[in-house]
PDB file of N, CA, C and O in Angstrom:
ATOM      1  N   UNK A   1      96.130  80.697  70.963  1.00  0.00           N
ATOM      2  CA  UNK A   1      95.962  82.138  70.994  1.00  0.00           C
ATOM      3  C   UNK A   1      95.511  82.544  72.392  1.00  0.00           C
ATOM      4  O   UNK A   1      94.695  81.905  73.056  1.00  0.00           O
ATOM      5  N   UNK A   2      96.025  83.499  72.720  1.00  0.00           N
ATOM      6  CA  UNK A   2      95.750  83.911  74.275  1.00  0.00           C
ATOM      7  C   UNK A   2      94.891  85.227  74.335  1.00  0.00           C
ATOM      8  O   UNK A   2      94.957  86.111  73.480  1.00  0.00           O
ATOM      9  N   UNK A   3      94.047  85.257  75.482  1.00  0.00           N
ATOM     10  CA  UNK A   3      92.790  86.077  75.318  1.00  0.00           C
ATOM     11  C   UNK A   3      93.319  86.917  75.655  1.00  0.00           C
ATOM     12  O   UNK A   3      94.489  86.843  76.031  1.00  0.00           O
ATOM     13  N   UNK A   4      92.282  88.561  75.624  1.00  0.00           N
ATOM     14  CA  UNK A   4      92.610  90.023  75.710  1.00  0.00           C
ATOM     15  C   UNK A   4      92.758  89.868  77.021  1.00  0.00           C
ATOM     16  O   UNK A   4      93.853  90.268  77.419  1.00  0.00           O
ATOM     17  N   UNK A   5      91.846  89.305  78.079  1.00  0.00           N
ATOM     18  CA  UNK A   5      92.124  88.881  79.449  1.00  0.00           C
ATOM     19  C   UNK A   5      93.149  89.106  80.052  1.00  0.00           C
ATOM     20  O   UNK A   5      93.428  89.906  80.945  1.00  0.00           O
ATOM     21  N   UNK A   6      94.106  87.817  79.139  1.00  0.00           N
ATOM     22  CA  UNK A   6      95.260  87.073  79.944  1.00  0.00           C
ATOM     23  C   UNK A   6      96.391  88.641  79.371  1.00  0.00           C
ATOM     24  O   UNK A   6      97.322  89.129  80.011  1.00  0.00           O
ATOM     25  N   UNK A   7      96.036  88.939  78.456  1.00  0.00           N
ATOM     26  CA  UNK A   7      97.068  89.647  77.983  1.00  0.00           C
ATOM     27  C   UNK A   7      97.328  91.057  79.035  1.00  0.00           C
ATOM     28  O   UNK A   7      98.443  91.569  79.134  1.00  0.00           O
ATOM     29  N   UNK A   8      96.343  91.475  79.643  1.00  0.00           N
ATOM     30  CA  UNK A   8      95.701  92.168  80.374  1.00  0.00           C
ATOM     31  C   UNK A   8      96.573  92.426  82.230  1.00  0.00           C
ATOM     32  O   UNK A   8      97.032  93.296  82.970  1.00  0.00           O
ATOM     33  N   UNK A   9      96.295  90.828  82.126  1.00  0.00           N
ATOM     34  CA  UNK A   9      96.062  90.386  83.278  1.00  0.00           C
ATOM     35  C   UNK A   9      98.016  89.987  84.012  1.00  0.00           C
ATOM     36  O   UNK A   9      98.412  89.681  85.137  1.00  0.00           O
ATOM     37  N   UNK A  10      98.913  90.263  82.360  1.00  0.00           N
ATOM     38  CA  UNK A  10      99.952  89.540  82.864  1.00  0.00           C
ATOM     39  C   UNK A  10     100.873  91.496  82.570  1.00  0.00           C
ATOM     40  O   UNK A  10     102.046  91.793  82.795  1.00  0.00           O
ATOM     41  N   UNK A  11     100.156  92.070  82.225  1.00  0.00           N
ATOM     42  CA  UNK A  11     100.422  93.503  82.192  1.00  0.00           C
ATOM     43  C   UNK A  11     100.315  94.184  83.091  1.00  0.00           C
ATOM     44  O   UNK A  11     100.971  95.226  83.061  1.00  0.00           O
ATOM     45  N   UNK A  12      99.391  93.889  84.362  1.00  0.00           N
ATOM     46  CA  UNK A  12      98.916  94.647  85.419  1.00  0.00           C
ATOM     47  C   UNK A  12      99.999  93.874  86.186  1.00  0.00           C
ATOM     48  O   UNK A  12     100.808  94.625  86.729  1.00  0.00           O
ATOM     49  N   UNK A  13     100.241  92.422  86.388  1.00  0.00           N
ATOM     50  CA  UNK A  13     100.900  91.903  87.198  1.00  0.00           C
ATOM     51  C   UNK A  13     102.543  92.275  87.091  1.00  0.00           C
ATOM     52  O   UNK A  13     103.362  92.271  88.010  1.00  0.00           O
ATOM     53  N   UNK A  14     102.787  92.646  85.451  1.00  0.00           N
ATOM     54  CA  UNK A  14     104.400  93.149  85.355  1.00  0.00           C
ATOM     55  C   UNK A  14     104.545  94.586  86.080  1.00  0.00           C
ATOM     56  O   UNK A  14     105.436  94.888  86.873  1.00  0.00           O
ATOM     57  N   UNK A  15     103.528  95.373  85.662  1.00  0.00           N
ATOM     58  CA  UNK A  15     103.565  96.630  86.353  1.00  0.00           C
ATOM     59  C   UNK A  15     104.088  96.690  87.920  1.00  0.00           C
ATOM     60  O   UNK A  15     105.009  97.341  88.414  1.00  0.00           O
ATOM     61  N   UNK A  16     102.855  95.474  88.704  1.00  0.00           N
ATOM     62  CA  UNK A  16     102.938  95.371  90.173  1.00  0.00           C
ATOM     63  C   UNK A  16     104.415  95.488  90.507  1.00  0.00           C
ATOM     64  O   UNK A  16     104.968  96.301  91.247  1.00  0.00           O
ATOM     65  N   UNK A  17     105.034  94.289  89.648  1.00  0.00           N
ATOM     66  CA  UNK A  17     106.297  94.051  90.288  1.00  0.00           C
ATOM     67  C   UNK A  17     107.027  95.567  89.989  1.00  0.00           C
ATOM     68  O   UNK A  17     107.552  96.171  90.924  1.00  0.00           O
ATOM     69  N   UNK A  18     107.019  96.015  88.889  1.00  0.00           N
ATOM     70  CA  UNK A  18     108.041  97.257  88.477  1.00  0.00           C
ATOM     71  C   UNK A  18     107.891  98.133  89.071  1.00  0.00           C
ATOM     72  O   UNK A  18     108.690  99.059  89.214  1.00  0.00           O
ATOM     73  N   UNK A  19     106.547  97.990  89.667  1.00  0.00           N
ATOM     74  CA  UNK A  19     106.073  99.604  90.618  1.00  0.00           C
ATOM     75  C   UNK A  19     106.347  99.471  92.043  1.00  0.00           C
ATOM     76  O   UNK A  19     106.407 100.413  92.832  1.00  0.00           O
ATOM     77  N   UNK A  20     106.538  98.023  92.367  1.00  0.00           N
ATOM     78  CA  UNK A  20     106.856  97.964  93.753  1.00  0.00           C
ATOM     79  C   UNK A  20     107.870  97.330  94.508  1.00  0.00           C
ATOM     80  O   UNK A  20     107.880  96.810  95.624  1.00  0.00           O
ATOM     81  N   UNK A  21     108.784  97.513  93.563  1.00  0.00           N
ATOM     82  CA  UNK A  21     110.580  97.147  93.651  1.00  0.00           C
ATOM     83  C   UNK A  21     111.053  97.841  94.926  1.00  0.00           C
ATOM     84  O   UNK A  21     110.840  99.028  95.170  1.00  0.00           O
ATOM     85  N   UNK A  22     111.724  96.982  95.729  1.00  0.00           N
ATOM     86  CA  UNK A  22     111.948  97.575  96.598  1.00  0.00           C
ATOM     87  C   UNK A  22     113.678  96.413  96.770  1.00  0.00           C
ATOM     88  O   UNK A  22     113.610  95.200  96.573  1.00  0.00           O
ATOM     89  N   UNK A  23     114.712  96.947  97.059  1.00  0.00           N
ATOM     90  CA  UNK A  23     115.884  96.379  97.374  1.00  0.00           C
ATOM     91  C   UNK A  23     116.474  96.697  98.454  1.00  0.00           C
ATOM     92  O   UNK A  23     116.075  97.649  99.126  1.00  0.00           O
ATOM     93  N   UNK A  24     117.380  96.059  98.756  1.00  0.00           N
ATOM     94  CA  UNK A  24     118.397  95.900 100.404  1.00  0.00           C
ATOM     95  C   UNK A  24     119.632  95.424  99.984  1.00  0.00           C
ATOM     96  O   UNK A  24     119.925  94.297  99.586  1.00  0.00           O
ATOM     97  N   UNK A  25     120.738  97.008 100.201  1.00  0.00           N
ATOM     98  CA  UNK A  25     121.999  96.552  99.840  1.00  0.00           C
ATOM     99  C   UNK A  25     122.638  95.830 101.055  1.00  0.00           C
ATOM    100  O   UNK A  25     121.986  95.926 102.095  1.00  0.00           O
ATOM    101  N   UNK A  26     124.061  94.964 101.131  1.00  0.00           N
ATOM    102  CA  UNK A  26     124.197  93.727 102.136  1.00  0.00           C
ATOM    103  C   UNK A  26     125.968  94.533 102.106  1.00  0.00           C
ATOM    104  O   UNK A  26     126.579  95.036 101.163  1.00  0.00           O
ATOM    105  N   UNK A  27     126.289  94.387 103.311  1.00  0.00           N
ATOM    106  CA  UNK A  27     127.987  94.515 103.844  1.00  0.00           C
ATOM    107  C   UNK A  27     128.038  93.518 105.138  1.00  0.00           C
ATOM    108  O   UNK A  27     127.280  93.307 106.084  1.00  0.00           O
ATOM    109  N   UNK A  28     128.982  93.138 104.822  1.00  0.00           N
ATOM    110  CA  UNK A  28     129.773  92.628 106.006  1.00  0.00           C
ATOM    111  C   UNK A  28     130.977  93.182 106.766  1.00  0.00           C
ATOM    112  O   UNK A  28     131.767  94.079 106.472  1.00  0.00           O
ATOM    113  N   UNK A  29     130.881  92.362 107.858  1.00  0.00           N
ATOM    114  CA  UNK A  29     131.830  93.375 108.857  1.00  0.00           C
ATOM    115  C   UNK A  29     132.157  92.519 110.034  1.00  0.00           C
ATOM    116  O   UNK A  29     131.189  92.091 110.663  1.00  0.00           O
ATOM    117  N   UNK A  30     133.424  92.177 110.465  1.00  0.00           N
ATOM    118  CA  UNK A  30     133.605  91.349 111.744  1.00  0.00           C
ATOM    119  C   UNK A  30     134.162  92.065 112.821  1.00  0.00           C
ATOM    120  O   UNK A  30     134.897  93.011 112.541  1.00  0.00           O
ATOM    121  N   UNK A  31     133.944  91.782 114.028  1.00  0.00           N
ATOM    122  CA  UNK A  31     134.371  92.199 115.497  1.00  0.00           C
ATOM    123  C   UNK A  31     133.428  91.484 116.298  1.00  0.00           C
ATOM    124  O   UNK A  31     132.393  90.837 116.139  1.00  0.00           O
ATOM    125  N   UNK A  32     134.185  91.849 117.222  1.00  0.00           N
ATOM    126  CA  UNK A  32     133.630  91.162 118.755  1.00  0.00           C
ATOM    127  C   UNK A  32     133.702  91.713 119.634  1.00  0.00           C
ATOM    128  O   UNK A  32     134.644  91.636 120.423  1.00  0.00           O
ATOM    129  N   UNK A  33     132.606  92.517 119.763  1.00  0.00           N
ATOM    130  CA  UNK A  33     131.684  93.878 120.775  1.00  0.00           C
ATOM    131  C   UNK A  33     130.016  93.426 121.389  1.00  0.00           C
ATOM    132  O   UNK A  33     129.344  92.436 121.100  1.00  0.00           O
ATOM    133  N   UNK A  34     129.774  94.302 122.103  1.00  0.00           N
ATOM    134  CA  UNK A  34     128.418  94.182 122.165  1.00  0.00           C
ATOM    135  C   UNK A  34     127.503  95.075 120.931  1.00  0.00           C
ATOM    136  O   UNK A  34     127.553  96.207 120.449  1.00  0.00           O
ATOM    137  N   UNK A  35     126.625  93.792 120.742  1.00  0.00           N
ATOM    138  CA  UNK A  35     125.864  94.628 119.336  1.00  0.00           C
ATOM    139  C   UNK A  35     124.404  94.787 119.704  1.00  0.00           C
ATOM    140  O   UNK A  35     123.693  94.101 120.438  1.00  0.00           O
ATOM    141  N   UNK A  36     124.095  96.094 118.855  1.00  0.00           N
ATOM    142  CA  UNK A  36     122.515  96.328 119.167  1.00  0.00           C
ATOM    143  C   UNK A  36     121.528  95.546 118.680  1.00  0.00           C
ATOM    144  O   UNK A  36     121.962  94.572 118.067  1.00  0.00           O
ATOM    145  N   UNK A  37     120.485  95.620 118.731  1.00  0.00           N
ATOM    146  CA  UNK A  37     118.983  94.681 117.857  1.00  0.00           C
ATOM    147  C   UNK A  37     119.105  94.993 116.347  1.00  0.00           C
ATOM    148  O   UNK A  37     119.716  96.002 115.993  1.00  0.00           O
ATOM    149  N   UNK A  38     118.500  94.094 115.381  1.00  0.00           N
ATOM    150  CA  UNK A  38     118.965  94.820 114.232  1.00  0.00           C
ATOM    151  C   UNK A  38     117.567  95.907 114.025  1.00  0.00           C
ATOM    152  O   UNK A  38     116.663  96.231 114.794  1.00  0.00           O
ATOM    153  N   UNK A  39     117.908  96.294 112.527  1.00  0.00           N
ATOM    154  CA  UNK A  39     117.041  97.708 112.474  1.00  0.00           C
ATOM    155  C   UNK A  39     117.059  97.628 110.907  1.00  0.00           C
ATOM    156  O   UNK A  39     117.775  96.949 110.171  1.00  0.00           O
ATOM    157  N   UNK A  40     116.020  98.559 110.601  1.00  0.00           N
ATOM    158  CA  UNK A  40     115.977  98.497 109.091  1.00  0.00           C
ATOM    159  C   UNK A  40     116.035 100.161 108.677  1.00  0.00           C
ATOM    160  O   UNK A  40     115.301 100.817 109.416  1.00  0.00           O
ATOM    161  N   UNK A  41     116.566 100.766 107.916  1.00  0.00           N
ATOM    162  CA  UNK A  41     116.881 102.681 108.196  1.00  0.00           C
ATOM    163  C   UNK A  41     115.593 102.814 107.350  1.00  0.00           C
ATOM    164  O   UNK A  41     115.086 102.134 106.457  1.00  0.00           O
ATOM    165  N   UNK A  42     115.211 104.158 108.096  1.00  0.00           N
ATOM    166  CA  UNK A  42     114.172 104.683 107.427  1.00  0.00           C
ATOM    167  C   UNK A  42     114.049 105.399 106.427  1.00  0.00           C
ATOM    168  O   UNK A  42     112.949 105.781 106.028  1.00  0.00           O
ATOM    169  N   UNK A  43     115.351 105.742 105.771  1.00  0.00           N
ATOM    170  CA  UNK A  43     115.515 106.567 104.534  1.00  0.00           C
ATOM    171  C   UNK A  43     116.570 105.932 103.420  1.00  0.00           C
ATOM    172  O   UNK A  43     117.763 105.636 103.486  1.00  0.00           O
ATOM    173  N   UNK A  44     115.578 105.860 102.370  1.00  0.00           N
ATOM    174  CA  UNK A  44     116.445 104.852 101.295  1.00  0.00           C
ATOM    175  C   UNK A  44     117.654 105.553 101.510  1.00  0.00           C
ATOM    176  O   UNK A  44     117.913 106.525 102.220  1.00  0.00           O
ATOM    177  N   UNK A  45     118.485 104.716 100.590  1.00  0.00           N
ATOM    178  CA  UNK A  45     119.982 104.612 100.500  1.00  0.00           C
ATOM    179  C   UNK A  45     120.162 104.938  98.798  1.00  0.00           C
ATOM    180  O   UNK A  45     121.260 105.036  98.250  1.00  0.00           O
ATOM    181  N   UNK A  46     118.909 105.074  98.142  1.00  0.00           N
ATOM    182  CA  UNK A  46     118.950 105.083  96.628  1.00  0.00           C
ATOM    183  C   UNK A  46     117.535 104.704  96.069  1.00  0.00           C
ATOM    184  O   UNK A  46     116.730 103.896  96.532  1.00  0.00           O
ATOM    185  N   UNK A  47     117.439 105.475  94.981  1.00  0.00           N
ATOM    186  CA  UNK A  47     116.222 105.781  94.298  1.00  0.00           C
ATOM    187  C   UNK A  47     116.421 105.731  93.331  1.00  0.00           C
ATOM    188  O   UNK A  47     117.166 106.602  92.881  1.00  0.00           O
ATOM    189  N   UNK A  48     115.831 104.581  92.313  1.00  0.00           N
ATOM    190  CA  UNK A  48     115.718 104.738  91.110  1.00  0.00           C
ATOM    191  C   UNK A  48     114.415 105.104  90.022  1.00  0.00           C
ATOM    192  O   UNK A  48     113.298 104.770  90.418  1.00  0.00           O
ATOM    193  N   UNK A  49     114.491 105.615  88.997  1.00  0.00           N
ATOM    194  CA  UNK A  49     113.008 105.534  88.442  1.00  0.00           C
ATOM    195  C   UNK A  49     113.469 104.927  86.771  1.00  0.00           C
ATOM    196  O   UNK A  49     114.504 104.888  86.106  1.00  0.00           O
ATOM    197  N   UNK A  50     111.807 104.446  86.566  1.00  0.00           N
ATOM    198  CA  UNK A  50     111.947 103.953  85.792  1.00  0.00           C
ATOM    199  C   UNK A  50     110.326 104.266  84.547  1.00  0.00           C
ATOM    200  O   UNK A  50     109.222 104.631  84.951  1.00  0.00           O
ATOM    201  N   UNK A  51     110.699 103.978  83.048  1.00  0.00           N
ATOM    202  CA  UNK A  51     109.098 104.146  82.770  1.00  0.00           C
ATOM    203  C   UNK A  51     108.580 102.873  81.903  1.00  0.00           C
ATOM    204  O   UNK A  51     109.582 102.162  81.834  1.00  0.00           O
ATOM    205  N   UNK A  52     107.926 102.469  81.470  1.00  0.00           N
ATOM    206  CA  UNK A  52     107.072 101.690  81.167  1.00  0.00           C
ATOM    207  C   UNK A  52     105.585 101.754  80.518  1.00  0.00           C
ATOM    208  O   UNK A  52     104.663 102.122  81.245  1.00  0.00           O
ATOM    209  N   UNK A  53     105.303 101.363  79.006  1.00  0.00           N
ATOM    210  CA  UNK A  53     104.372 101.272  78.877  1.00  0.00           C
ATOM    211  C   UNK A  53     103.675 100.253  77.982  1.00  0.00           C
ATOM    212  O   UNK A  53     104.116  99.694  76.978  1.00  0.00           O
ATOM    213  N   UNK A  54     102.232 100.113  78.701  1.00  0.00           N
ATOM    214  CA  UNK A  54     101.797  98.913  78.401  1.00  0.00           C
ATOM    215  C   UNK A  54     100.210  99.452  78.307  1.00  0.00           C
ATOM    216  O   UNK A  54      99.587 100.101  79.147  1.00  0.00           O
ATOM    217  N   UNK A  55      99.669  98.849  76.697  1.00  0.00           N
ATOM    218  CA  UNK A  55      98.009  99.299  75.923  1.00  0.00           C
ATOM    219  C   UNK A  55      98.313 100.848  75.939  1.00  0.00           C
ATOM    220  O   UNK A  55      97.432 101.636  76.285  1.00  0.00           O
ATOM    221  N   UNK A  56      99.623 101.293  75.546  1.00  0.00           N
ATOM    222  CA  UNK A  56      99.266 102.682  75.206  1.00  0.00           C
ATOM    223  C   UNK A  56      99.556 103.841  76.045  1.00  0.00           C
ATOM    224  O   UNK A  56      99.575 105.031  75.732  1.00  0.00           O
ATOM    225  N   UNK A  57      99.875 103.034  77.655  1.00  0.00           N
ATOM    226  CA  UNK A  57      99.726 104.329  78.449  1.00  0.00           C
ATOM    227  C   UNK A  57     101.192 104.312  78.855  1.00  0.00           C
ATOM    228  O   UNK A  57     101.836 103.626  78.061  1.00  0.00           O
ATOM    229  N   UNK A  58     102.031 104.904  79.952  1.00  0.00           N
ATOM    230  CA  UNK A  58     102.856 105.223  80.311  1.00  0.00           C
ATOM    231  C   UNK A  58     103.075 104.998  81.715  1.00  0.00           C
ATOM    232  O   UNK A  58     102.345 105.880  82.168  1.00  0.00           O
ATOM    233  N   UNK A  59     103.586 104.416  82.734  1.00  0.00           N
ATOM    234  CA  UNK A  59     103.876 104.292  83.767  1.00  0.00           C
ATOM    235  C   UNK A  59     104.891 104.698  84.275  1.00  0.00           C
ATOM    236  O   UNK A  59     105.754 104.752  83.400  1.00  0.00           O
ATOM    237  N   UNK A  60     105.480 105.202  85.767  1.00  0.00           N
ATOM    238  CA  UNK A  60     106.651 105.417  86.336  1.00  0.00           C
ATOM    239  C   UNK A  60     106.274 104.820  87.425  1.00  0.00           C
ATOM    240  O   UNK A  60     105.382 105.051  88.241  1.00  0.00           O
ATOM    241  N   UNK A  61     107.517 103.583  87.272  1.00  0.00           N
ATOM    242  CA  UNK A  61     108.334 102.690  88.607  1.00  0.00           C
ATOM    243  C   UNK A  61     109.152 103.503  89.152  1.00  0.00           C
ATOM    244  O   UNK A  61     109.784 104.241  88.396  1.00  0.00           O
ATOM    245  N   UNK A  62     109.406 103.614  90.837  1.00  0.00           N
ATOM    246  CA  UNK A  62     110.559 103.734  91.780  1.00  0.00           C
ATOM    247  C   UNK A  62     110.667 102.701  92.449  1.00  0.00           C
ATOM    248  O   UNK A  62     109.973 101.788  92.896  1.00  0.00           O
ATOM    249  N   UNK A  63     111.970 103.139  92.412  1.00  0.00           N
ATOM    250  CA  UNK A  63     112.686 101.330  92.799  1.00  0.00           C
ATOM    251  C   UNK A  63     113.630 102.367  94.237  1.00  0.00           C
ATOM    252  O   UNK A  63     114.385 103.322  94.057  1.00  0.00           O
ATOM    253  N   UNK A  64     113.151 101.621  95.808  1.00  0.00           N
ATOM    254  CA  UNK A  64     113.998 102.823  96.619  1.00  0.00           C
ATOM    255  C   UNK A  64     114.343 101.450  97.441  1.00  0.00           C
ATOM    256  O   UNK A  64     113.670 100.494  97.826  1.00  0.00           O
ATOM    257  N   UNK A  65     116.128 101.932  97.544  1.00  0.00           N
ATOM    258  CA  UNK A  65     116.942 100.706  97.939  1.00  0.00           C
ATOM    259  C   UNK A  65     117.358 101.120  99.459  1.00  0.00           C
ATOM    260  O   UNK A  65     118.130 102.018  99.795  1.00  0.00           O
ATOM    261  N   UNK A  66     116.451  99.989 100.485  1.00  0.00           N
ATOM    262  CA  UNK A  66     116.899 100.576 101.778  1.00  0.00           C
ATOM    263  C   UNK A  66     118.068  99.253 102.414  1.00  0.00           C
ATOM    264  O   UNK A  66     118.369  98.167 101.917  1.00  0.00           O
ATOM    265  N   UNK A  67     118.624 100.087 104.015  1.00  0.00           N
ATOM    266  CA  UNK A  67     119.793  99.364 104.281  1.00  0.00           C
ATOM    267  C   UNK A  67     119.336  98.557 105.388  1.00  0.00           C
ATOM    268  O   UNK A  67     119.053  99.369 106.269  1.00  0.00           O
ATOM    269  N   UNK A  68     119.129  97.464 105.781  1.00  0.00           N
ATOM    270  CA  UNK A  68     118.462  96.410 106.819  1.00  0.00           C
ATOM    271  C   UNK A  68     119.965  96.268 107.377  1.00  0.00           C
ATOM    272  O   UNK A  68     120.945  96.037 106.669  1.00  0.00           O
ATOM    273  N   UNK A  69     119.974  96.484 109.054  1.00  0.00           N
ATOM    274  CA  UNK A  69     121.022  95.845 109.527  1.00  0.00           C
ATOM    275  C   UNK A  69     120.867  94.735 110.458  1.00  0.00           C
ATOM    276  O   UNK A  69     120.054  94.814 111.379  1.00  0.00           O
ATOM    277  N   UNK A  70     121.594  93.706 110.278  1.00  0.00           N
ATOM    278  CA  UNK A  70     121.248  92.362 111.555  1.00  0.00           C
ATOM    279  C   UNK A  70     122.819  92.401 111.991  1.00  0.00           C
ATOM    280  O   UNK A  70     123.790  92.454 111.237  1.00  0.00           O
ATOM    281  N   UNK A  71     122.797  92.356 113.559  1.00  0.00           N
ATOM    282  CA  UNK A  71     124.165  91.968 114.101  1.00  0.00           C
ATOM    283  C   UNK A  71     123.800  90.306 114.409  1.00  0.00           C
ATOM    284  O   UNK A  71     122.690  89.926 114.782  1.00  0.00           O
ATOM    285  N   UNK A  72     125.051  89.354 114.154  1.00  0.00           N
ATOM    286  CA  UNK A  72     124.754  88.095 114.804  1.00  0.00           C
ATOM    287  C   UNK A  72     126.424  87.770 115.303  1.00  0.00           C
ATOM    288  O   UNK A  72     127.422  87.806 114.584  1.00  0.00           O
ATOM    289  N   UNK A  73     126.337  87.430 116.845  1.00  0.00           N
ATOM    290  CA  UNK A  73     127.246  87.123 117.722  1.00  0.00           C
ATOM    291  C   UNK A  73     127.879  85.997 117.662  1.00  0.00           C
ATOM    292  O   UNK A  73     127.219  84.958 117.656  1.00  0.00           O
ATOM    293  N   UNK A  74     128.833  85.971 117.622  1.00  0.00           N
ATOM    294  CA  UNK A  74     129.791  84.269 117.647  1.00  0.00           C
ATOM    295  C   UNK A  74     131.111  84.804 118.399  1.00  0.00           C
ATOM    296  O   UNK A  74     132.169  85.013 117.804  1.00  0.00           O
ATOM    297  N   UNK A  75     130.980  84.937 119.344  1.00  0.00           N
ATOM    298  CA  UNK A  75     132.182  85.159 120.271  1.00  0.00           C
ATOM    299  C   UNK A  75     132.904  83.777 121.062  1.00  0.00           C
ATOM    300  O   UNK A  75     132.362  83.073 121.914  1.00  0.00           O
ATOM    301  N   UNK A  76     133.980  83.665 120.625  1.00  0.00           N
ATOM    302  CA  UNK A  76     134.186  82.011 121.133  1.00  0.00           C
ATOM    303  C   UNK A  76     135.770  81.943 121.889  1.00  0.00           C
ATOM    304  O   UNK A  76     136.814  82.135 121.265  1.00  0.00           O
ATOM    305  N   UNK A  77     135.728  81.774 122.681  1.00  0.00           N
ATOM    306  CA  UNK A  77     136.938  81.397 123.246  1.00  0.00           C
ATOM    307  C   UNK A  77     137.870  80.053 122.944  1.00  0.00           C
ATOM    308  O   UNK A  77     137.462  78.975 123.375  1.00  0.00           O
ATOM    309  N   UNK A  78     138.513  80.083 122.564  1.00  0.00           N
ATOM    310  CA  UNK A  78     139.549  78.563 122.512  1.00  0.00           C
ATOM    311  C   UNK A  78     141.024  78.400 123.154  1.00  0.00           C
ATOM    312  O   UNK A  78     141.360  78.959 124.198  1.00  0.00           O
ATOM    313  N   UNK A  79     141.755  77.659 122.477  1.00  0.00           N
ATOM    314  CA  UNK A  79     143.024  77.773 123.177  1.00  0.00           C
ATOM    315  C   UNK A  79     143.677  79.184 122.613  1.00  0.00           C
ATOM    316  O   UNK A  79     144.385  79.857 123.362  1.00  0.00           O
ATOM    317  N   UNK A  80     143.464  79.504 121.561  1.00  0.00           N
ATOM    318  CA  UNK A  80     144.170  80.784 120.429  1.00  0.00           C
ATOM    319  C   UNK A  80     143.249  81.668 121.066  1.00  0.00           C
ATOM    320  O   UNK A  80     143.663  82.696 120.528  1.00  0.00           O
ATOM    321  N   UNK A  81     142.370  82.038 121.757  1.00  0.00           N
ATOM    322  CA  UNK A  81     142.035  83.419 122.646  1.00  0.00           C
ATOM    323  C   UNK A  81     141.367  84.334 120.551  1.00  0.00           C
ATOM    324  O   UNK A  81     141.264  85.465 120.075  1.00  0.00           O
ATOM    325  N   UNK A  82     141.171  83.130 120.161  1.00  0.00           N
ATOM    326  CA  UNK A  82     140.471  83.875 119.134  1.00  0.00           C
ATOM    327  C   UNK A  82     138.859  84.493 119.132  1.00  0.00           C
ATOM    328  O   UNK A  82     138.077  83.688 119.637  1.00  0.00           O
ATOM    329  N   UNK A  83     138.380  85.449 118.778  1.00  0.00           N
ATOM    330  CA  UNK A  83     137.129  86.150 118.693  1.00  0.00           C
ATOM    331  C   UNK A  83     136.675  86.495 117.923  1.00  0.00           C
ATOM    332  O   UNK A  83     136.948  87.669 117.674  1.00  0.00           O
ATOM    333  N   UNK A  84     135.763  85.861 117.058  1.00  0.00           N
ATOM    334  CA  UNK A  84     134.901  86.292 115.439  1.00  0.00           C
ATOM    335  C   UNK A  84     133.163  86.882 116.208  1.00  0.00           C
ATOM    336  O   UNK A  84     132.652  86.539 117.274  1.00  0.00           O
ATOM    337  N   UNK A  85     132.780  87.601 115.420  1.00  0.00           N
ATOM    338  CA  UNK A  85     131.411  87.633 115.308  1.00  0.00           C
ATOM    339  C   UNK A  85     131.422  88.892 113.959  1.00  0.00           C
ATOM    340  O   UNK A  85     132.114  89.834 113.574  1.00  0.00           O
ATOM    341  N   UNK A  86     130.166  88.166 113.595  1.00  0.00           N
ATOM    342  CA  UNK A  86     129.868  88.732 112.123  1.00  0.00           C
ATOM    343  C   UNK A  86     128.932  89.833 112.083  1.00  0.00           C
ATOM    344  O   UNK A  86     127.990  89.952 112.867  1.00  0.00           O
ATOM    345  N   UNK A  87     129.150  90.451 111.366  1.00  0.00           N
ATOM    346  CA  UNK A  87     127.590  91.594 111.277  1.00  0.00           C
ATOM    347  C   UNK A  87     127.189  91.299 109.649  1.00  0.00           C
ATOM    348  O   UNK A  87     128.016  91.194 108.743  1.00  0.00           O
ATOM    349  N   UNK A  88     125.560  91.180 109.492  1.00  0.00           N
ATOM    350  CA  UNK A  88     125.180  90.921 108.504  1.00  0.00           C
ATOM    351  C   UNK A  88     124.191  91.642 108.531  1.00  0.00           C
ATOM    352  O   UNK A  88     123.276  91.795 109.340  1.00  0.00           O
ATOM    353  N   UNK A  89     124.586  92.317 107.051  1.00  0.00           N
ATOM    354  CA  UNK A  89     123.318  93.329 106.545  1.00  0.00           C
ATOM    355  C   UNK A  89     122.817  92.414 105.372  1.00  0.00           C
ATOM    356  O   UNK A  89     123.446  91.765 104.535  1.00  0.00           O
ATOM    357  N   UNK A  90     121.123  92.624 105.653  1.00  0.00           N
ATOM    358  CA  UNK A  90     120.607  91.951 104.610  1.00  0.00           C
ATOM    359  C   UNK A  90     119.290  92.769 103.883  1.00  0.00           C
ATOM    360  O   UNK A  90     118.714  92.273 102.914  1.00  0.00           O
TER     361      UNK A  90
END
């Protein structure tokens, strides 16, 4: 049997996570340019809400999904004069 404690204790910790959801949608994209530093945008891309309740009371989670961009370079010369570099959003 598990104490009022634990019961307590694994309720506050589900909340944490539900209340402080935070996501990063990902695209890819290839060329071979000069690329900037990456960056993370300052205004979600999407907002969700959500409710929850636990001993009675009622909670509201937002879940706000921002867009992180990383450029990473692979520019390569060979005999085929071929040129990849990737952009990765994460």
């Amino acid at each position: 049997m598990h104490s009022p404690t634990l019961y307590i204790s694994l309720a506050i910790l589900t909340l944490s996570i539900f209340v402080n959801t935070q996501s990063v949608s990902t695209y890819f994209s290839t060329s071979c340019e000069t690329i900037p530093e990456p960056f993370l945008e300052t205004t979600p891309i999407s907002t969700r809400t959500r409710t929850m309740t636990s001993n009675g009371e009622t909670f509201i989670g937002i879940t706000e999904v921002y867009q992180s961009i990383t450029y990473v370079s692979d520019c390569v010369t060979d005999d085929y004069d071929e040129y990849t570099s990737t952009l990765v959003i994460w």
